[in-house]
FIKOLZA-618646 format. One record per residue (C-alpha): residue number from 1; x, y, z. Coordinates in steps of 0.25 Angstrom, whole numbers, plus 5000, padded with zeros to 4 digits. Layout:
N
k, x, y, z
NUM, X, Y, Z
...
***
This chain:
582
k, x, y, z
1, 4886, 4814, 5047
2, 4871, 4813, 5044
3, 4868, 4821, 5057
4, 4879, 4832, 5053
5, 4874, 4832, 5038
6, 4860, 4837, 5045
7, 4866, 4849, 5052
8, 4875, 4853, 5041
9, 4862, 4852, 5030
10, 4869, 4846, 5019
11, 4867, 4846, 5006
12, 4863, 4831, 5000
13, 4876, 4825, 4997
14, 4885, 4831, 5006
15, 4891, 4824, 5019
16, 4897, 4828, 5031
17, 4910, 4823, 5036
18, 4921, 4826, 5045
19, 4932, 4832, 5037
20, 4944, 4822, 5043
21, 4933, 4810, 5035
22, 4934, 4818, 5022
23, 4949, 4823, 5023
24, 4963, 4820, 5028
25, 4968, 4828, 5039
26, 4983, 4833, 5039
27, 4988, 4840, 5050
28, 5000, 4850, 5047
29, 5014, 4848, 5055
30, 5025, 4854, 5055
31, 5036, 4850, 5049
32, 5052, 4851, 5052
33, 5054, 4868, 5052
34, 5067, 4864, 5046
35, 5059, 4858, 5033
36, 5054, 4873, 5031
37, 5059, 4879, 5018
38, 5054, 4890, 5008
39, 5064, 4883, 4997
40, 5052, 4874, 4990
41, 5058, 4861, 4997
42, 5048, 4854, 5002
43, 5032, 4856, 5002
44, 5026, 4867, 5002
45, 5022, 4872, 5019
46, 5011, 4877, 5024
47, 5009, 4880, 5039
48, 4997, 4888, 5041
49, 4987, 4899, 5034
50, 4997, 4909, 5033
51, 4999, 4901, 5019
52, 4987, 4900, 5014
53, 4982, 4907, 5002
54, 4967, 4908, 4998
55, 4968, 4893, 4993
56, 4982, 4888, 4993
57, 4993, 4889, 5004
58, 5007, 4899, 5000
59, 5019, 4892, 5000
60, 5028, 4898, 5009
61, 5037, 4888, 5014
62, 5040, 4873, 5012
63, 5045, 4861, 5020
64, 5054, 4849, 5017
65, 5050, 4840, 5028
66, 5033, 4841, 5027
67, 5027, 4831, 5036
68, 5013, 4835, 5034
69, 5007, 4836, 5018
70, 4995, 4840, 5013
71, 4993, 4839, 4997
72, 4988, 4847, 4987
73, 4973, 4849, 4990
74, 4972, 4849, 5004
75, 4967, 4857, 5012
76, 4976, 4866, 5022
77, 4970, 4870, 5035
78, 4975, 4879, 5047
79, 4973, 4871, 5058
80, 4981, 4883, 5067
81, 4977, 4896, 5070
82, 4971, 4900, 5059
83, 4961, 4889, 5059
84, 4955, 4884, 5046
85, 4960, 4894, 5035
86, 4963, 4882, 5023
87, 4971, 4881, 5010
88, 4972, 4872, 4999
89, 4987, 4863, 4998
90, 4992, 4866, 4983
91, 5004, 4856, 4984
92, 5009, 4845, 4992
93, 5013, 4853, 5005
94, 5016, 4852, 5020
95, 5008, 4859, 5032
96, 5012, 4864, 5045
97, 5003, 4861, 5058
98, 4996, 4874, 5056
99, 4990, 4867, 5044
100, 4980, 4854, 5040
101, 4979, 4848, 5028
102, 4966, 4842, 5023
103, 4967, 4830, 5011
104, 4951, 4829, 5005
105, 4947, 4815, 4998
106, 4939, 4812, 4989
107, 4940, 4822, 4978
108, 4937, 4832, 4988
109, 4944, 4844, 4985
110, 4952, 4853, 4994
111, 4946, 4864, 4990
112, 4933, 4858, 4995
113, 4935, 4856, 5008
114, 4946, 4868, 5009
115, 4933, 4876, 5006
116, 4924, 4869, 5017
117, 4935, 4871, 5028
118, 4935, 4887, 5025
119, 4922, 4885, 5029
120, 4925, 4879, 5041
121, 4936, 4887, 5047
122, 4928, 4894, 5059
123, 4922, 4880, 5063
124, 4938, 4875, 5063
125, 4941, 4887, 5072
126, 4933, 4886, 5081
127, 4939, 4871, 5084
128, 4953, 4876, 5086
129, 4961, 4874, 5099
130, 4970, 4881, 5103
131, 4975, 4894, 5112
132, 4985, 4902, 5107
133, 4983, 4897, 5091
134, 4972, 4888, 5089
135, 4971, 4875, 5080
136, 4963, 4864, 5075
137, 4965, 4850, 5074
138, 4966, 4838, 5065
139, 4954, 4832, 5072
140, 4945, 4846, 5071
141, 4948, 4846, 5056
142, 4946, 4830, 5054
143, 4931, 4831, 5062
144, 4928, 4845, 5055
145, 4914, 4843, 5046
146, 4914, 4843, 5030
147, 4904, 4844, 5021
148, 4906, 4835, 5010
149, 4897, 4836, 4997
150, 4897, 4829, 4983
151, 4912, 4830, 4978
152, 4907, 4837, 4964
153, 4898, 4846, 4974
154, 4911, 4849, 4981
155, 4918, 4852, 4967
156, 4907, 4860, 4964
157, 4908, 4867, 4977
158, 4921, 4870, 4976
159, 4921, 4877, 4962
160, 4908, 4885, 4966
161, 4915, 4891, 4979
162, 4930, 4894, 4970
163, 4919, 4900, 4960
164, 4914, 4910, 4968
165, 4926, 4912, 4979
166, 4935, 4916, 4965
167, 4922, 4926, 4961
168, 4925, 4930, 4976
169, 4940, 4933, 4975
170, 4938, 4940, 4961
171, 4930, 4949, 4970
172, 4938, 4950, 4980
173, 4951, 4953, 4973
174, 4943, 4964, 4966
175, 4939, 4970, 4980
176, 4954, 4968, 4984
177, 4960, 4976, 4972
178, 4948, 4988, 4974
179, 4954, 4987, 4990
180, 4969, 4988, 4985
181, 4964, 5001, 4974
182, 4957, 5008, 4987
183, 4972, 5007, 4995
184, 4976, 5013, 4982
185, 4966, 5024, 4979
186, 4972, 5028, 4996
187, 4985, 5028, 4992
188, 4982, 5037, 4980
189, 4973, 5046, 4989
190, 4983, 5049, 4998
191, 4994, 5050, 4987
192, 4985, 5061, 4979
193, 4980, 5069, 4993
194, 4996, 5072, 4995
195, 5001, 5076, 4983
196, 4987, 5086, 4984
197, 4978, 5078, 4973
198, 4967, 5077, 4980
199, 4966, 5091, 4983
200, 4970, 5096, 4970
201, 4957, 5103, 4964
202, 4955, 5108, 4981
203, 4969, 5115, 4980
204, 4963, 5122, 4966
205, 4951, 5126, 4974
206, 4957, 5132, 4987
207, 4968, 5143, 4990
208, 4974, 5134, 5002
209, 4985, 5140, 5011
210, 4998, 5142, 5005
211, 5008, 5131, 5011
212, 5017, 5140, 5015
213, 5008, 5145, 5024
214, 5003, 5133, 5030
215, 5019, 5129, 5033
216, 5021, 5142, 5040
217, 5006, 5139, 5049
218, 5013, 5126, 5051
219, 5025, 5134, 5057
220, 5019, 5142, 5065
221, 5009, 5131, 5072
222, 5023, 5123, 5075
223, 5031, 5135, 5080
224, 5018, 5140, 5089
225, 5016, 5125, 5095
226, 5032, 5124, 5098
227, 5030, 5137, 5105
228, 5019, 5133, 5112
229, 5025, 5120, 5116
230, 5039, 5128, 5122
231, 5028, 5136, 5130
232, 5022, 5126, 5136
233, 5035, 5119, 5139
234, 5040, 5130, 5145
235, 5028, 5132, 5154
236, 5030, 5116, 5157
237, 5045, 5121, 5160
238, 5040, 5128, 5172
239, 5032, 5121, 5179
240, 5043, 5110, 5179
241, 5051, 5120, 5184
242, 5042, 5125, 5195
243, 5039, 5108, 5199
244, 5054, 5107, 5202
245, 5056, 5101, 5191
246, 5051, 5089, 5195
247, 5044, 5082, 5182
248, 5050, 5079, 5169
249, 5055, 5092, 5163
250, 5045, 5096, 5152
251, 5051, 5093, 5137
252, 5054, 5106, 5129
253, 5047, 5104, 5117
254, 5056, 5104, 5104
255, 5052, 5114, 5092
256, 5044, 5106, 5080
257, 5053, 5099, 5071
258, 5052, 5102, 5057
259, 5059, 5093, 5045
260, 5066, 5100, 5036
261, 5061, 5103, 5022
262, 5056, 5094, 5012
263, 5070, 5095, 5003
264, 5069, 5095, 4987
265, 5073, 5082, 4986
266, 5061, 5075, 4994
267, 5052, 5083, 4987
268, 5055, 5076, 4975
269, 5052, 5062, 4981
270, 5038, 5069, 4987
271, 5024, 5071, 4978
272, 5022, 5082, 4971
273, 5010, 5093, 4979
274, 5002, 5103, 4975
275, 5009, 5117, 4976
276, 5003, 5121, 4989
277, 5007, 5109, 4996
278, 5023, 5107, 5002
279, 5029, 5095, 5006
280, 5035, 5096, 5020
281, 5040, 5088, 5032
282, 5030, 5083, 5043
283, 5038, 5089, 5054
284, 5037, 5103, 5046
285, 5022, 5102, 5048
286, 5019, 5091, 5059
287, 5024, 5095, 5072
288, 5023, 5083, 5081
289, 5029, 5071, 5075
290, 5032, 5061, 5085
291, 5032, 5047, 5089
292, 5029, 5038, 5099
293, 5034, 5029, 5109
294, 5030, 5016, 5117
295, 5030, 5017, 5130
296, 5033, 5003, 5141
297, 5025, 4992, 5137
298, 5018, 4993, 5152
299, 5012, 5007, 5148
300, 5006, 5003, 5135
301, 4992, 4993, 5135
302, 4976, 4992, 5131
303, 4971, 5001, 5142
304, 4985, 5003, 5149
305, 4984, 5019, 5148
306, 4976, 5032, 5144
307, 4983, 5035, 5131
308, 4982, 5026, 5118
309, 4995, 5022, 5113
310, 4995, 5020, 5097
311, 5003, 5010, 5091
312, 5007, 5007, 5076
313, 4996, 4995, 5074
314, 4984, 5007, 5080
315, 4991, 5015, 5066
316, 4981, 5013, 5053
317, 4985, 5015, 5038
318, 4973, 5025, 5036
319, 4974, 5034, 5045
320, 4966, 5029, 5057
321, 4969, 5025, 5071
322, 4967, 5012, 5076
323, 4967, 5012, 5091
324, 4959, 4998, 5093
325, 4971, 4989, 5090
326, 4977, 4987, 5102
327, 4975, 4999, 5110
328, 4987, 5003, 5119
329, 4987, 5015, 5130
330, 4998, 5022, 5138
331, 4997, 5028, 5152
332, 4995, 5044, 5150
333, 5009, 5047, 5158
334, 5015, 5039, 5147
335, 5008, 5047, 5137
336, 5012, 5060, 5141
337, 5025, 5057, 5146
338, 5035, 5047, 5138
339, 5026, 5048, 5127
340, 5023, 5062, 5126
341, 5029, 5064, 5113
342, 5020, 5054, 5107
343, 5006, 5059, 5113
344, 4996, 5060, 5100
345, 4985, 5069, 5096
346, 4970, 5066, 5088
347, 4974, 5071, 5076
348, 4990, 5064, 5076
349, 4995, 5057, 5064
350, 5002, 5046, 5068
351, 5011, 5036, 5059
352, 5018, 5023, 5062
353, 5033, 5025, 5060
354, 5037, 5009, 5061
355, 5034, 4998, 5050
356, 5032, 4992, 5042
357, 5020, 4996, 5039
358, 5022, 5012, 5040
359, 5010, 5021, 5035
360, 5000, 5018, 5047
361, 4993, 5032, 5050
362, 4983, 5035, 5060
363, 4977, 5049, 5067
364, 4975, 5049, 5080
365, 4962, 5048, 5083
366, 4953, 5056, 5094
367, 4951, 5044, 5102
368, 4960, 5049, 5114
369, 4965, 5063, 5117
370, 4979, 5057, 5115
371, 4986, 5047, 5112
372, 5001, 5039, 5110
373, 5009, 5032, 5101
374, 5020, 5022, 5101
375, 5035, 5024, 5093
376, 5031, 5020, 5082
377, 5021, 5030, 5077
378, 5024, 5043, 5074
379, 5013, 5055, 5075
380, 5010, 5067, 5068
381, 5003, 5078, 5074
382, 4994, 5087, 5065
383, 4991, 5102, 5065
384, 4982, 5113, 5060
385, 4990, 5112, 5047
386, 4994, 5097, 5045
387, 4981, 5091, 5049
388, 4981, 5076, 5054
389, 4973, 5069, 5042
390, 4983, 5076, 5032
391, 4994, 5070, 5040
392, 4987, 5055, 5040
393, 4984, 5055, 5026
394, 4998, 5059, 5022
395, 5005, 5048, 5031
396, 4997, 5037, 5025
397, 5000, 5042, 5009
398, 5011, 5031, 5003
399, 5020, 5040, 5000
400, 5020, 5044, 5015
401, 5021, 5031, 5021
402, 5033, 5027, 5009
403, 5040, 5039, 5015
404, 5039, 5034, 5026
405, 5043, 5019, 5023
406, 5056, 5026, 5016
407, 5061, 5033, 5026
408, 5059, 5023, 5036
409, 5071, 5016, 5042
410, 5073, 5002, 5047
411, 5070, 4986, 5040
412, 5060, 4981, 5032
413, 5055, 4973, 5045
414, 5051, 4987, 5050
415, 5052, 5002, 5046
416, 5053, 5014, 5056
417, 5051, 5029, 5053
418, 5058, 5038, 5061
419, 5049, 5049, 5069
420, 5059, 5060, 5063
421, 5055, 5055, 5047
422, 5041, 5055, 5053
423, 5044, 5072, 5053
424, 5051, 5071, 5039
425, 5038, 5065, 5031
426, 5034, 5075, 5018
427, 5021, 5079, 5018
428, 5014, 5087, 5010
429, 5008, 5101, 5016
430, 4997, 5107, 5012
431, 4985, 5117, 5015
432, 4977, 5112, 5029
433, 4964, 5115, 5019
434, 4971, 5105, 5010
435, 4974, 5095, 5020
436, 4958, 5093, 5025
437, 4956, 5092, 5009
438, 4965, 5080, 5008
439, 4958, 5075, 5020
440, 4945, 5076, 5016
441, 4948, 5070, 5001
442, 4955, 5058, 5007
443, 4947, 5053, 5019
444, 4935, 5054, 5010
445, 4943, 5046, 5000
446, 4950, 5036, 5008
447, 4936, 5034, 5017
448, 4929, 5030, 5002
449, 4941, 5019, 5000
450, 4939, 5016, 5015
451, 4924, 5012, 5011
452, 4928, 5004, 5001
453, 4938, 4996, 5007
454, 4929, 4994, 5016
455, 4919, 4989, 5007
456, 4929, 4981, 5000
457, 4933, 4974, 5014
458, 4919, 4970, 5016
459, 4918, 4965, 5002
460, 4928, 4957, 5003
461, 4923, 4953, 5017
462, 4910, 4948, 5009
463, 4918, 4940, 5000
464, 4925, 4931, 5012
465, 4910, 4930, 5017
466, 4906, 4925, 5004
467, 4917, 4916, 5003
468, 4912, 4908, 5016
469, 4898, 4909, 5012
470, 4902, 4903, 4999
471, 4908, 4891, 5007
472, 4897, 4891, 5017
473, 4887, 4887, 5005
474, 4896, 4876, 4999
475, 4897, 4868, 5010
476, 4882, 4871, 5014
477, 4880, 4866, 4997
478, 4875, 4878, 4993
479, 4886, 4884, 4984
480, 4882, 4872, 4973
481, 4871, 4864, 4968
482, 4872, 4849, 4971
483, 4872, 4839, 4962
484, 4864, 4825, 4964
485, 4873, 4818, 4956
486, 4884, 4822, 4966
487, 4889, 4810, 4973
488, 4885, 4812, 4987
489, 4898, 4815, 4997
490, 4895, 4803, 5004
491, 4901, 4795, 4992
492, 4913, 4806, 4993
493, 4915, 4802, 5008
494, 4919, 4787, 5003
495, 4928, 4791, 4993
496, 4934, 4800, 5003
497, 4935, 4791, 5015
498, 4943, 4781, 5005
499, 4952, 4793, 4999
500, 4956, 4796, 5013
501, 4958, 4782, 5017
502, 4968, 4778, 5005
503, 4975, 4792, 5009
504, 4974, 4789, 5024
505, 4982, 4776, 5019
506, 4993, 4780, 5009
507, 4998, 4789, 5020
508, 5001, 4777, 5030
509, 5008, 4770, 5021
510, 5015, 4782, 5015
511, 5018, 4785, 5031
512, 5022, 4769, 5032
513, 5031, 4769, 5020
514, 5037, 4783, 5022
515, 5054, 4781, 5027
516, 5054, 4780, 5043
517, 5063, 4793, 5048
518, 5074, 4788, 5056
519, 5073, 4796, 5068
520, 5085, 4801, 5076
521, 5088, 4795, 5088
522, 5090, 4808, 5094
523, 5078, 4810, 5106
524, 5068, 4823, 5104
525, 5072, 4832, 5115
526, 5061, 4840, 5122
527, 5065, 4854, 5127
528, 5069, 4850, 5139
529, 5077, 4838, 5135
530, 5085, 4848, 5126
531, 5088, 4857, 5136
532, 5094, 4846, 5148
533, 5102, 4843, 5137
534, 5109, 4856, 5135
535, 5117, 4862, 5147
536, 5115, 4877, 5142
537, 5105, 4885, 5138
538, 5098, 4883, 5124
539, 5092, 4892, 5114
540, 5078, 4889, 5113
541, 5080, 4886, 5097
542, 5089, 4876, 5100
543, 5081, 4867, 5111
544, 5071, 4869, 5099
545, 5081, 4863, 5089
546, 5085, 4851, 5098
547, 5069, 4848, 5105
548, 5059, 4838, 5098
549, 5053, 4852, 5095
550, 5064, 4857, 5083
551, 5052, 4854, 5072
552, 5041, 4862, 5081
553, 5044, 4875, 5088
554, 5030, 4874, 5094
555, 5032, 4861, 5100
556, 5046, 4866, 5107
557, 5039, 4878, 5112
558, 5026, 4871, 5117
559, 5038, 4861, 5125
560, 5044, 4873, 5130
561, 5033, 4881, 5135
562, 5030, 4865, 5142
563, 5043, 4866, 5150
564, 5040, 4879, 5155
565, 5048, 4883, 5169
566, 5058, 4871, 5163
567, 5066, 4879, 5154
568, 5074, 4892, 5156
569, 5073, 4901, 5146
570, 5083, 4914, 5144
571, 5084, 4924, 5134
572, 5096, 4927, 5127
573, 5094, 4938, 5118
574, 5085, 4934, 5107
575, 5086, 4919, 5110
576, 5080, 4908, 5121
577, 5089, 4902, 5131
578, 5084, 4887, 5136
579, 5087, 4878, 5148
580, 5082, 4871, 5158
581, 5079, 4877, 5172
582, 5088, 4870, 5181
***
């Protein structure tokens, strides 16, 4: 490869060469499902990258009947989408088609060329075939270019880049644990601004109004917007009347409901507060608490309507409002109509009432004039007295969002709060003047630990881009200094080449001299086979279980998907009905 070693610029000593020359090749199959195990019988089983580690594969599961194994030292690849994250085989193991397994010679290390190929992992990529899930095969693998230096400069290369990688991760874990004390520090924030520690020396400084006399303000304002509802209902009243009564009859509205007190006994399992602050109900001070609900799927799309229609996944844990994920809207007769009830304001709190995870909490922003929400967020409408930062704040403190969890009904799989606890949840009261102190303390806070998680992330970003820069520079030879006294590669090529072709021949042999399986007489049946030979309909697991396909549900579904218009299928219940069309 003389021509390639003139475009590539290497470094005296080095050679190029296809890695299927340098290398064995083992392509993953998948072995009987039935050999699967997680009782340590067998080898250990790796199917893909959702085992890998940094260096070495997780042992999740193992199979009794491997067909394909790698050994320790070789190099794993995904060769199925993802393409080309690698790992580095421990033990004796078996792999799953979603995997490759790479044997060096030669007294190359795997590490060495498990290095080079995280070099090459956009290269491979872009070779993959594929629609749905795109892959790569033996053949792009065995003709994907290596660079191969002196082995003790390939020892050397690989000690200088764990050298510096562990001086990298030592870094790293630092940033990490300064990212995990900053989730903290919010925590504790929000802890202390709710049990009035943060505005301690404030309360000191000011005569704030009594409580008492905010709770009586907050009375009046309910009892005055209830009165001016039942007005306007009643002027809605008579126009219906005077129409003939021809639309919908107007919906008289229902007087605010208010939780009853916070008994003695929950106090005792609620934060101690300053004096001038009371612990009371939502509903005592929040007048609109409601819910949503999804409209017909047909109503709900990108573009569909004129109102924006929040889901859970648009929900944030800081605060903020995500609309760019998947934007859904409603038509505006929807909106004002069946989901009335749920129409929000600039300004609503709203929180997700279904998990896990509960705790997602996010104002409505002034994007839109209104908008909606689906059944399983619940908003809160602030006042003059309760202001809607106050509220945020509160419902992402932990010991908010454990309430919450505790009184939550339903499995592990999935927790939902009911809209009527929503109205039940203690929060401390306190002066309006207060409030807008909290605020101030805590966005000026939480925005310095934003900034430096923010920092943090790009640090950490720097680090991954030094790690590839780092690799960049071995296999270009500018991480070491060469040695003359290094045999050249080219010497390493024949040692390698006579490795691989002793290995290449032990496995004939061990494949001639290894016990014949006595095959059954019985024929491999397609799917179509299976089904003339039954006179009723099957399951599909069972055509799957008697079909050449009982080891390989991909294969049965790929034959299936063949035979088309050829095959009936009816649901019965939760299960898939077979037959032949007749």
């Amino acid at each position: 490869m003389e021509r390639g070693k003139q475009i590539y610029k290497l470094p005296e000593g080095w050679i190029l060469e296809d890695l299927g020359n340098i290398a064995f090749i083992n392509m993953g199959q998948s072995p009987p499902s039935s050999s699967y195990n997680y009782d340590r019988i067998g080898l250990p089983f790796y199917q893909g990258k959702s085992e890998f580690g940094d260096i070495y594969p997780i042992v999740e599961k193992y199979c009794s009947e491997p067909i394909k194994i790698v050994d320790s030292d070789d190099v794993l690849i995904s060769v199925r989408a993802p393409i080309g994250p690698t790992n580095l085989v421990k033990d004796k193991s078996c792999i799953g088609r979603g995997l490759a397994g790479i044997k060096a010679f030669g007294g190359m290390s795997g590490k060495f060329l498990l290095y080079q190929l995280r070099v090459k992992v956009e290269e491979l990529q872009e070779k993959g075939t594929g629609t749905t899930f795109k892959s790569i095969s033996k053949s792009i693998l065995e003709h994907s270019i290596f660079k191969i230096p002196p082995l003790n400069e390939q020892e050397r290369i690989v000690s200088k880049i764990e050298s510096l990688f562990s001086e990298l991760d030592q870094a790293e874990k630092g940033l990490q644990k300064a990212k995990m004390q900053l989730k903290i520090l919010r925590l504790t924030l929000l802890k202390s601004a709710f049990e009035g520690k943060l505005t301690e020396q404030w309360r000191k400084e000011n005569n704030s109004e009594s409580i008492e006399k905010l709770q009586n303000s907050i009375y009046k304002m309910r009892k005055q917007q209830f009165e001016d509802e039942l007005a306007l209902w009643k002027l809605e009243i008579d126009n219906w009347n005077k129409n003939g009564k021809k639309d919908k009859k107007p919906i008289k509205p229902k007087e605010p409901y208010s939780a009853p007190f916070i008994s003695n006994k929950e106090l005792k399992d609620l934060a101690d507060i300053p004096n001038k602050w009371k612990w009371v109900k939502t509903s005592q001070i929040i007048s609109i608490i409601n819910n949503g609900y999804t409209p017909k799927s047909e109503f709900l799309g990108e573009g569909q309507g004129e109102i924006p229609f929040i889901k859970v996944y648009n929900l944030t844990f800081n605060g903020v409002l995500d609309f760019t994920i998947n934007p859904t809207f409603i038509p505006k007769e929807n909106h004002q109509l069946e989901l009335k009830r749920s129409i929000c304001q600039p300004g609503d709190v709203l929180i997700n009432i279904v998990g896990p995870p509960l705790g997602k909490v996010s104002i409505v922003p002034e994007t839109y004039r209104e908008w909606n929400i689906n059944q399983a967020i619940v908003l809160f409408r602030p006042n003059e007295y309760v202001l809607s930062k106050y509220i945020s704040f509160y419902m992402q403190n932990s010991s908010t969002i454990q309430w919450l969890t505790d009184t939550a009904i339903g499995t592990a799989g999935q927790r939902n709060v009911k809209v009527s606890t929503c109205r039940e949840i203690p929060i401390p009261l306190c002066p309006v003047e207060e409030q807008e102190k909290i605020i101030g303390i805590l966005e000026t806070k939480l925005s310095l630990k934003e900034n430096l998680e923010k920092t943090i992330d790009s640090c950490i970003q720097t680090s991954n881009s030094l790690r590839q820069s780092i690799l960049k520079n071995a296999f270009a030879g500018k991480l070491v200094p060469q040695d003359s006294l290094d045999k050249p590669a080219s010497e390493l090529l024949k040692q390698i080449k006579a490795e691989k072709e002793t290995f290449l021949n032990k496995q004939i042999v061990s494949k001639q001299n290894a016990p014949k399986k006595i095959k059954k007489m019985s024929k491999a049946l397609g799917i179509e086979e299976v089904l003339k030979n039954s006179t009723e309909p099957m399951s599909a697991k069972e055509v799957w279980q008697k079909s050449k396909h009982k080891d390989n549900i991909e294969d049965f579904y790929a034959e299936l998907k063949e035979l088309g218009d050829k095959v009936n299928e009816v649901k019965k219940g939760l299960e898939s009905l077979l037959s032949l069309k007749q």
